[in-house]
DRENDO-1510 file (C-alpha; in Angstrom, 1 decimal, always signed):
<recs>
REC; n; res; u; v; w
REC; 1; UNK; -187.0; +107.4; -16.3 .
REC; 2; UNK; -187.2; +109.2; -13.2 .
REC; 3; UNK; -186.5; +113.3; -13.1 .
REC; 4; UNK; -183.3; +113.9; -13.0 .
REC; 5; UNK; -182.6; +117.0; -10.9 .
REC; 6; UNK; -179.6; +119.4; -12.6 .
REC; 7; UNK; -177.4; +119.3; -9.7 .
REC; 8; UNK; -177.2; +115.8; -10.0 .
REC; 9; UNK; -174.8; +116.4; -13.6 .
REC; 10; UNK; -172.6; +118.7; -11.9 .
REC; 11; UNK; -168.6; +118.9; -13.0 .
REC; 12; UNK; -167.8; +115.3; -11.5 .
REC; 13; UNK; -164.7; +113.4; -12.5 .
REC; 14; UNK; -166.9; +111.1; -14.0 .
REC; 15; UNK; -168.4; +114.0; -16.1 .
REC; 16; UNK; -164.7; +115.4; -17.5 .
REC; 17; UNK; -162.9; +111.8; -17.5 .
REC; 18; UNK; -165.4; +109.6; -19.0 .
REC; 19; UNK; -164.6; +107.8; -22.4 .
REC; 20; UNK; -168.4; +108.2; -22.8 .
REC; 21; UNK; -170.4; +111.2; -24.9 .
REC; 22; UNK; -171.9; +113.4; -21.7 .
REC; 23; UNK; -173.1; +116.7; -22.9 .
REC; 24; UNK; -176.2; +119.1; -21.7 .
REC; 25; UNK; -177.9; +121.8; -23.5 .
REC; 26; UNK; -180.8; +124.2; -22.6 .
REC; 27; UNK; -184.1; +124.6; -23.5 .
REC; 28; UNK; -182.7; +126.9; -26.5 .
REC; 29; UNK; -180.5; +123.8; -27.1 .
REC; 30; UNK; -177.4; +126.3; -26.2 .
REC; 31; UNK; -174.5; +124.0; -24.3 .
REC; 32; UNK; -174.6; +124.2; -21.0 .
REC; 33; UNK; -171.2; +121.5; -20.3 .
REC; 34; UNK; -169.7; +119.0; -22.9 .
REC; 35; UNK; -167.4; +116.5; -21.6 .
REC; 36; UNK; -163.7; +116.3; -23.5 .
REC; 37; UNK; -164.5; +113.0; -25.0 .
REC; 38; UNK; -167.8; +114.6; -27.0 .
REC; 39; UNK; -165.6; +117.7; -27.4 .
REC; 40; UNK; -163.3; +115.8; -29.8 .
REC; 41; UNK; -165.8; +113.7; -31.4 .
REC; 42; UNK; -168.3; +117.1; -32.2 .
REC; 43; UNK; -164.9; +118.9; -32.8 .
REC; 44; UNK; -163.8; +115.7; -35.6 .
REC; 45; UNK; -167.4; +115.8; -37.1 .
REC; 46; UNK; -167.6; +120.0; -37.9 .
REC; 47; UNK; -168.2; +121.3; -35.0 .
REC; 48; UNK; -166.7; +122.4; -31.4 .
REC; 49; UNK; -167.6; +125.8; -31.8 .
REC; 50; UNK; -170.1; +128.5; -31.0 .
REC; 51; UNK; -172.8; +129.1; -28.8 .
REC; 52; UNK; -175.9; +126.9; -30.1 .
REC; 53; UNK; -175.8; +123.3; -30.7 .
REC; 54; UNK; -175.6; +123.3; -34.7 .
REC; 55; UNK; -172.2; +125.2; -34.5 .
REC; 56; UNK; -171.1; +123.0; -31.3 .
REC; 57; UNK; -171.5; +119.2; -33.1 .
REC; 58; UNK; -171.9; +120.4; -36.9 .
REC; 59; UNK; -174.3; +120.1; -39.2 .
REC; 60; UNK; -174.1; +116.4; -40.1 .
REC; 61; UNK; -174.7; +115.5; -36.3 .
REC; 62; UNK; -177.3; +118.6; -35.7 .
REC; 63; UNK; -179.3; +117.2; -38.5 .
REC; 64; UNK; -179.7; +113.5; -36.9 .
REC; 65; UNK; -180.2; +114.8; -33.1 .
REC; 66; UNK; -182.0; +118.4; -33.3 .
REC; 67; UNK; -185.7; +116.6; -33.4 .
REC; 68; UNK; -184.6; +114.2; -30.7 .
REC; 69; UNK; -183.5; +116.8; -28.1 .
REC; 70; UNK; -186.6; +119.0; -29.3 .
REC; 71; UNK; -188.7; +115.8; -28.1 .
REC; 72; UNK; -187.0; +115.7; -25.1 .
REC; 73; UNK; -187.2; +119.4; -23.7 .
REC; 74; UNK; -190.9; +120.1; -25.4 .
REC; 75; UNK; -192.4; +116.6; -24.2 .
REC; 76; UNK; -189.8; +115.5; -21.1 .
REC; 77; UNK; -189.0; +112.0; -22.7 .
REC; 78; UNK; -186.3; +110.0; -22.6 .
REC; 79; UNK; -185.0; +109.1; -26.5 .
REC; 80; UNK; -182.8; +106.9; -27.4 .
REC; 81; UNK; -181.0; +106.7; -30.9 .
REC; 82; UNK; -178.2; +105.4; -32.9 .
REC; 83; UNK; -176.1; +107.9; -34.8 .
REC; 84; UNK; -173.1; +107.5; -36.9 .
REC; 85; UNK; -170.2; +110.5; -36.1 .
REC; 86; UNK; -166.7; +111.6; -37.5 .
REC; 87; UNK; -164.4; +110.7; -34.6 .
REC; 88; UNK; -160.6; +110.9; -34.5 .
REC; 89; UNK; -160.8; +107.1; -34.8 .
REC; 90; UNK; -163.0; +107.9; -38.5 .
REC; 91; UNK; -166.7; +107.4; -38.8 .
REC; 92; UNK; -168.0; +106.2; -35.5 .
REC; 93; UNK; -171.1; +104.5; -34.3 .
REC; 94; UNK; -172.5; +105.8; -31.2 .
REC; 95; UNK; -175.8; +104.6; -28.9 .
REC; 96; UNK; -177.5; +107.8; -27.6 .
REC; 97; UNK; -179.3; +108.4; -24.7 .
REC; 98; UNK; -181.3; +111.8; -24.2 .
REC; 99; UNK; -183.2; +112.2; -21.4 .
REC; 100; UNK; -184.6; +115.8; -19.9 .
REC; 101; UNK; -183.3; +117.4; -16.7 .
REC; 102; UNK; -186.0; +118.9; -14.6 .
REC; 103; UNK; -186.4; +122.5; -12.9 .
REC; 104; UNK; -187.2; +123.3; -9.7 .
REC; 105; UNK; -190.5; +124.9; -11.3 .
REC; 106; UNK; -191.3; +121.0; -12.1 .
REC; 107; UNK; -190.5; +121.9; -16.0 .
REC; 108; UNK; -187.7; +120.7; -18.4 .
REC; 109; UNK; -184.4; +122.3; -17.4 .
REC; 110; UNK; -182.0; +121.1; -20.5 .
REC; 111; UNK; -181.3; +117.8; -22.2 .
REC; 112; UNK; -178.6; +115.7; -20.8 .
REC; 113; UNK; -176.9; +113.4; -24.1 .
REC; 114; UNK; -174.9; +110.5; -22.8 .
REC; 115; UNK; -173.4; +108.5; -25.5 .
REC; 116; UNK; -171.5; +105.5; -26.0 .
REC; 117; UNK; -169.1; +104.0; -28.7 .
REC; 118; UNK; -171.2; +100.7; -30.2 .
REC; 119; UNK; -169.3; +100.6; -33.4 .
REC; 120; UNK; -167.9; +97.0; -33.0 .
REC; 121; UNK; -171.4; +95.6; -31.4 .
REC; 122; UNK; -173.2; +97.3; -34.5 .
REC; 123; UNK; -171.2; +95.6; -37.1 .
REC; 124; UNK; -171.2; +92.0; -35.9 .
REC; 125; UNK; -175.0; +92.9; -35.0 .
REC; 126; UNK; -175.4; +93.7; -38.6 .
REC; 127; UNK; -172.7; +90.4; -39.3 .
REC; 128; UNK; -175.1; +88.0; -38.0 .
REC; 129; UNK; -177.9; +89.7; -39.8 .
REC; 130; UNK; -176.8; +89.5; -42.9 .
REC; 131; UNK; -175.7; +86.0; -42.2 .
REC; 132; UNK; -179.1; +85.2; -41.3 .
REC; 133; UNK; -181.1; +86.8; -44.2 .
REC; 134; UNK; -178.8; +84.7; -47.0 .
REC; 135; UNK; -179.4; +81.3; -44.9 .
REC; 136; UNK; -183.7; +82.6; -45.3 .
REC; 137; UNK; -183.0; +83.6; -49.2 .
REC; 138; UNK; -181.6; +80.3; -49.7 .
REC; 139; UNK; -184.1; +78.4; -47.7 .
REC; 140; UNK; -187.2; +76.7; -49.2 .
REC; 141; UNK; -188.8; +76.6; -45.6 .
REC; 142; UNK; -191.4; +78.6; -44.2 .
REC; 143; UNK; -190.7; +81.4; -41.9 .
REC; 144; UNK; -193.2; +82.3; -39.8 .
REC; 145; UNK; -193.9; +84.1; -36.3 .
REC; 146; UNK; -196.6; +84.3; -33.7 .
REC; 147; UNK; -197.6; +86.6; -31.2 .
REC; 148; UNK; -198.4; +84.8; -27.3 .
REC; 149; UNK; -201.6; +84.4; -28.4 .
REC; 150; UNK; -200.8; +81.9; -30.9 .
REC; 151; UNK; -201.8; +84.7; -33.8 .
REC; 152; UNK; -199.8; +85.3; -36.9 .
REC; 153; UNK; -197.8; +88.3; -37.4 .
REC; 154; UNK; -195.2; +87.2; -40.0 .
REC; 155; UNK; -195.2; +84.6; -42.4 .
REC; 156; UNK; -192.9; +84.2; -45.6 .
REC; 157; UNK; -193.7; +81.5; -47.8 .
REC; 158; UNK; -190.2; +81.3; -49.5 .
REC; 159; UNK; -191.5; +79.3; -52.6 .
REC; 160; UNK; -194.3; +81.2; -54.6 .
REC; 161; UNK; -197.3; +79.4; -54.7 .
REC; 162; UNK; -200.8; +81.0; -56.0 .
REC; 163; UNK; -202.2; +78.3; -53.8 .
REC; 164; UNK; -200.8; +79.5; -51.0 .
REC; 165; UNK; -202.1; +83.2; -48.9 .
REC; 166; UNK; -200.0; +86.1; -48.7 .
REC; 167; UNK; -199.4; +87.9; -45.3 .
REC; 168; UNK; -202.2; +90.3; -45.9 .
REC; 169; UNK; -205.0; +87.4; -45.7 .
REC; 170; UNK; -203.6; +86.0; -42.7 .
REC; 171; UNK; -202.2; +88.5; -40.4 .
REC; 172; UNK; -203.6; +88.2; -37.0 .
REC; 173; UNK; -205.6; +85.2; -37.2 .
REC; 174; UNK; -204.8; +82.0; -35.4 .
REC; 175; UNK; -202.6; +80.1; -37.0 .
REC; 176; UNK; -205.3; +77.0; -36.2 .
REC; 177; UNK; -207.3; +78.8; -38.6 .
REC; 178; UNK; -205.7; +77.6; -41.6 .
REC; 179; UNK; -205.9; +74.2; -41.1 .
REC; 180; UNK; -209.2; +71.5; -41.5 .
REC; 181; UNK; -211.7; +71.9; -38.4 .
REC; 182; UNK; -210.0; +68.1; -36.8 .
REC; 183; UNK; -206.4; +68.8; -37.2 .
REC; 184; UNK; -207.3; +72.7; -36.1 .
REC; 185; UNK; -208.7; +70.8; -32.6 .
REC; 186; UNK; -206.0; +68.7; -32.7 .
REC; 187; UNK; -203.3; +71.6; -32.8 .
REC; 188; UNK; -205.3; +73.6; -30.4 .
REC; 189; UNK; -204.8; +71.1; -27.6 .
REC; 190; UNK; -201.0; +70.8; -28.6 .
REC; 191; UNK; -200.8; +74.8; -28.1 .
REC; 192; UNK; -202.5; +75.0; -25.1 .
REC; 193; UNK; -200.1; +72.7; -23.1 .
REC; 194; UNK; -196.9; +74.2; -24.9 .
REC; 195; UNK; -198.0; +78.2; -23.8 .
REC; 196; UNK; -198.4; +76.9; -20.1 .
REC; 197; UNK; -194.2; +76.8; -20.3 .
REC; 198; UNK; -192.7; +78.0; -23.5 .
REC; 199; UNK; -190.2; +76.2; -24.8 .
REC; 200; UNK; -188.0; +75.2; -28.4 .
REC; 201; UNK; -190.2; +72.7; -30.2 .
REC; 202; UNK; -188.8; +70.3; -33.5 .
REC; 203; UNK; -190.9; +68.6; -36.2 .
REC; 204; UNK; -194.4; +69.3; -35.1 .
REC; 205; UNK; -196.2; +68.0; -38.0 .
REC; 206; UNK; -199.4; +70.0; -39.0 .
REC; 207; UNK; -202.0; +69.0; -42.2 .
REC; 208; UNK; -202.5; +71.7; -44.2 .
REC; 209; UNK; -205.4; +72.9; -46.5 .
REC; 210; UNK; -203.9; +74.8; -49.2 .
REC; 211; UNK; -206.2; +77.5; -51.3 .
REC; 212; UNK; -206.6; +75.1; -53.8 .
REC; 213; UNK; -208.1; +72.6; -52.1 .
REC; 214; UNK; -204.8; +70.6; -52.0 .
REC; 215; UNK; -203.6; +69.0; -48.7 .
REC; 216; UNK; -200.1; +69.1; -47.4 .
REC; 217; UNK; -198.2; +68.4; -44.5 .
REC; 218; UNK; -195.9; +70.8; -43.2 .
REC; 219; UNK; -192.8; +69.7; -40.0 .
REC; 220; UNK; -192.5; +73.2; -38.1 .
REC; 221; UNK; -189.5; +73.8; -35.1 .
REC; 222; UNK; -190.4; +77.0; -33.5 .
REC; 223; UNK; -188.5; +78.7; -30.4 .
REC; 224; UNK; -190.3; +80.9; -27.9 .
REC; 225; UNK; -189.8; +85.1; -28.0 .
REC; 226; UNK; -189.1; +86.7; -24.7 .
REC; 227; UNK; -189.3; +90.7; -24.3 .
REC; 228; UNK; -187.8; +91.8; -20.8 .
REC; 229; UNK; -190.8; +93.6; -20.3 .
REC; 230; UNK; -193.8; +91.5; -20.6 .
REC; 231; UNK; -192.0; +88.2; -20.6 .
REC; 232; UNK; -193.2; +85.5; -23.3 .
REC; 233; UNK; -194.4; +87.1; -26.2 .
REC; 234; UNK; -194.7; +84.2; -28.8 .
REC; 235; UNK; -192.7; +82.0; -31.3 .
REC; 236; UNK; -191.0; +82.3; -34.1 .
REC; 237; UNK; -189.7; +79.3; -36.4 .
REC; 238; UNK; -189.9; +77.3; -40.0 .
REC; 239; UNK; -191.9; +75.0; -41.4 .
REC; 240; UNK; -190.9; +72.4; -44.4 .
REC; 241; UNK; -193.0; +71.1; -46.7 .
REC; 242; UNK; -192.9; +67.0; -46.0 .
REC; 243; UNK; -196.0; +66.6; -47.9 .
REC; 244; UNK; -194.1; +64.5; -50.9 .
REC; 245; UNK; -192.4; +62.3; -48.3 .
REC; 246; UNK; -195.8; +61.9; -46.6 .
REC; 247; UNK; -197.2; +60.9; -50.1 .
REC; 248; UNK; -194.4; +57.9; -50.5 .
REC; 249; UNK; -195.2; +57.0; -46.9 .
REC; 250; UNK; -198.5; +56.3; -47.7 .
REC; 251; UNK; -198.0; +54.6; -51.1 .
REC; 252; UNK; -195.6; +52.6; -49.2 .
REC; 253; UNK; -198.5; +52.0; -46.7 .
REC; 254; UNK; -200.7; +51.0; -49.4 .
REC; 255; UNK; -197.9; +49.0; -51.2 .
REC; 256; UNK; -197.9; +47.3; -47.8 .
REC; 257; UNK; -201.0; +46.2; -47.1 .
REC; 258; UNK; -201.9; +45.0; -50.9 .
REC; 259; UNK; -198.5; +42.6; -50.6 .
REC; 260; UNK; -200.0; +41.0; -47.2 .
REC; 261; UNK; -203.6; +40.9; -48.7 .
REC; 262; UNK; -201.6; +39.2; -51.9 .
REC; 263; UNK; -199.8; +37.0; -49.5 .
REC; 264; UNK; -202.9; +35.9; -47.1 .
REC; 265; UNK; -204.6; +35.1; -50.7 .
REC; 266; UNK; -202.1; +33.0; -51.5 .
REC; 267; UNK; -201.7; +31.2; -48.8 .
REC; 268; UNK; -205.6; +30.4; -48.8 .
REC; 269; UNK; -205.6; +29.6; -51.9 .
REC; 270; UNK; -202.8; +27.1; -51.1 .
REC; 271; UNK; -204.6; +25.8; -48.3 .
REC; 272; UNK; -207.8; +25.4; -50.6 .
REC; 273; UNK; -206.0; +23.7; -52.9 .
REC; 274; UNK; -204.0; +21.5; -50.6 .
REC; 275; UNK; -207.6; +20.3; -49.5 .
REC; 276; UNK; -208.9; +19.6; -52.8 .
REC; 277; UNK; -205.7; +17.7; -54.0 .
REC; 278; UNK; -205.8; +15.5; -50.4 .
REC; 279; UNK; -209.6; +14.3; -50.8 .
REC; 280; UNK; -209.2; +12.4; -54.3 .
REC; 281; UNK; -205.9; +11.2; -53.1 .
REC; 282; UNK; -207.2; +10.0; -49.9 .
REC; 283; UNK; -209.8; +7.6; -51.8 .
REC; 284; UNK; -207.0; +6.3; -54.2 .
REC; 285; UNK; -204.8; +5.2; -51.4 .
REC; 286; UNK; -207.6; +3.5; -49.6 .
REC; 287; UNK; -208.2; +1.6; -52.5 .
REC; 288; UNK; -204.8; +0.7; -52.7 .
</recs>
């Protein structure tokens, strides 16, 4: 973040009217201005009194923030955390910002705390999490993650299986590694066009060389990770165990192709016949 001079933060209407948290403290972390709106919420959680920043936002708040705005005025960075407050409106979530106003001597001033009310945002963030980790508990898939350079960095294999490797075996190799050298070519040249534009994928099917020596199949849909810093930054998806329905495919296969070998015998063995039963015949009607 660029340095943010102090008489930038002057008494503004923004500063005394905002429904935001604005409040600045010294390098002794002594209050230098407090909007109203932080006034009521440090006021509601213990505090709103006295000359330091313990007695201003109470001890429940001081203990959550005093090693943030430390980092701030001893280092100059810019912190950013989520704590939980006593409001008038009850316990209250609220995104932080802390970021270090700068001297004219080119050092840290005070720490300005700007903070916002993300209650409702938290808890249909933490919704939708919990809504995702039941649909994993009660999946049978694989979950699994890569980084943009097609290595793993998460994998859960929801079934345990001695045969399969745990996370710690596999972490940061290529997830080619795992499978037999020709598939692992195979896949290669599949990743290598799908990284030149990310995009979803659905039931790439991969063979599989379990620790046991067993082969499976596995159908994996994956869906590309963006960060907006660096841009692509890899995939993350599931992969189902089809290696039972590839199993019936091939006895159905094999079923197959023994019913037309059956069938082509058959109908030599017709035509054979047909030939041998013709010949005598042949002479008998002549005779006749």
């Amino acid at each position: 973040m660029a340095r943010v001079p102090a008489p930038l933060l002057g008494h503004s209407g923004f500063w005394n009217h905002s429904t935001d948290l604005l409040a600045e403290f010294d390098a002794e972390l002594r209050p230098v201005d407090i909007n109203p709106a932080a006034q009521e919420v440090f006021t509601a959680a213990g505090g709103g009194k006295g000359d330091v920043f313990r007695a201003m936002v109470g001890d429940e708040v001081a203990d959550g923030l005093e090693p943030s705005l430390q980092q701030v005025i001893t280092w100059g960075q810019t912190v950013r955390v989520d704590c939980p407050m006593r409001s008038p409106r009850g316990i209250r979530v609220f995104d932080l910002v802390i970021f270090p106003i700068w001297g004219a001597n080119g050092r840290v001033k005070s720490a300005c705390l700007l903070g916002r009310d993300v209650t409702e945002s938290r808890s249909q963030q933490r919704k939708v999490e919990r809504i995702l980790k039941d649909y994993a508990e009660i999946s049978s898939d694989i979950l699994w993650e890569w980084d943009a350079e097609g290595r793993i960095t998460e994998i859960d294999f929801r079934v345990k299986d001695r045969s399969m490797p745990d996370l710690a075996q596999v972490r940061g190799q290529y997830f080619w590694q795992m499978l037999p050298i020709a598939e692992a070519e195979r896949v290669l040249r599949w990743w290598r066009h799908l990284i030149r534009h990310p995009k979803s994928f659905r039931d790439f099917e991969v063979e599989f060389r379990a620790q046991d020596g067993e082969t499976r199949w596995y159908r994996m849909s994956g869906i590309p990770l963006f960060d907006e810093f660096v841009g692509f930054c890899g995939f993350r998806g599931t992969a189902a165990d089809i290696s039972q329905r590839k199993r019936e495919q091939e006895d159905l296969v094999e079923a197959r192709e023994a019913a037309l070998a059956a069938s082509e015998f058959k109908s030599r063995f017709l035509a054979n016949m047909s030939h041998e039963i013709r010949t005598p015949m042949n002479a008998v009607i002549g005779l006749s």
